[in-house]
N, C-alpha and C positions, 0 to 999 in steps of 0.2 A: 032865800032859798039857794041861789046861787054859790053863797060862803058857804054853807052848811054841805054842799055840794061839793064842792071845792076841799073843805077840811076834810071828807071821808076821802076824798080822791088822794090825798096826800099819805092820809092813812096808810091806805091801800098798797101803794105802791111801796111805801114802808116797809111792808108787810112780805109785799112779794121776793121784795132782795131782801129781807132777813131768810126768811125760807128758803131760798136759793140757796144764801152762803151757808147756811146752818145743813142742807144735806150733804152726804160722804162722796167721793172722788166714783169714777164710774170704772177708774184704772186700776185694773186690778191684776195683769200682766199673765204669762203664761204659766206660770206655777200653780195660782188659785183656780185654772181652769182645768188642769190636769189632776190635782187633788181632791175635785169634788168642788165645783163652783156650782154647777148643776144642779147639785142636791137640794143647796138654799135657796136656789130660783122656782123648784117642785114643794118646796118644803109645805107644813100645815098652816103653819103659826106666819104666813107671809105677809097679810095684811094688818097684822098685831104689830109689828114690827117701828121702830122711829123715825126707819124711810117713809115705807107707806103715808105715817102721819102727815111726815113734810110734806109727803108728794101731793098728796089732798088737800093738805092746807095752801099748798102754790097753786094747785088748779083752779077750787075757789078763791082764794086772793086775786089771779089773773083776771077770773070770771068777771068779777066784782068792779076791780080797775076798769074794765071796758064797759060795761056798764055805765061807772060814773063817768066817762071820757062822754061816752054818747050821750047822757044828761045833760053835761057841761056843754056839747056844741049845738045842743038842741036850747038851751038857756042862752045860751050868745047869740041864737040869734033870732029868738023871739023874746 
């Protein structure tokens, strides 16, 4: 139980820093904000979007990691 534990936990974390590197820069400087940055932040289609995905996929992957961290220190020590 313990490996099977263990293997998703490595997973996981896998997981979380691909989804980190794989989402866009937050720096988007003074030009984008003056031209209508605003717009795509009100926009419709904002949770359709490849950020959003990531973003959800990094929340649950986090989720998940802590999760298995608390299995794994509840297994170590019973």
């Amino acid at each position: 139980m313990k490996t099977f534990v263990s293997v998703l936990h490595v997973i996981f974390s896998l997981l979380v820093i691909a989804s980190i590197f794989m989402q866009p820069s937050k720096v988007y400087g003074l030009s984008t904000t003056i031209s209508g940055g605003a717009e795509t932040f009100f926009g419709k289609n904002k949770s359709r979007t490849m950020e959003a995905k990531l973003q959800r996929l990094t929340v649950i992957s986090m989720v998940l990691f802590v999760i298995t961290s608390m299995v794994l220190v509840y297994l170590s020590n019973h």
